[in-house]
C-alpha positions, 0 to 999 in steps of 0.5 A: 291202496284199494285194501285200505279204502275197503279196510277203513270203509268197513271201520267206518262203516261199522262205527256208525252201525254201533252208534245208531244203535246205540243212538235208538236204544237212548231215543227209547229210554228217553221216550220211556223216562219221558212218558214215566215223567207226563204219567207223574205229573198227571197224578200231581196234577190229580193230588193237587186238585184233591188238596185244593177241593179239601182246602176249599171244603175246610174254607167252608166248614170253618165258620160252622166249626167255630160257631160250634164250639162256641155254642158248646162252650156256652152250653157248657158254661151253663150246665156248669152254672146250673150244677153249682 
């Protein structure tokens, strides 16, 4: 009976071994996917910062853009008048 006990303590034994080191291996790349995941929302972060202060700048200049081009339809109204 001893040779059983023995025999199966080292199956269990070797089980377990097996499984905590494939255990460390998922721990390891879940570590790494995570750290892959906090470097990508960093940069979205970052694109979604850059988006919103162009955004802002177009918010601006808008008026001016308008305002522009109504000035240079006038001016070109009245140059077409003057060359008739």
């Amino acid at each position: 009976m001893e040779n059983a006990a023995d025999l199966l303590l080292i199956i269990v034994s070797a089980v377990l071994s097996v499984f905590l080191i494939v255990l460390i291996m998922v721990l390891i790349l879940i570590m790494k996917v995570l750290r892959d995941i906090k470097r990508l929302t960093s940069k979205a972060e970052h694109v979604i910062d850059s988006v919103e202060s162009a955004a802002s700048f177009f918010e601006r200049t808008t008026p001016a853009v308008a305002l522009f081009k109504s000035f240079a339809k006038i001016v070109e109204t009245v140059t077409n008048k003057k060359g008739k």
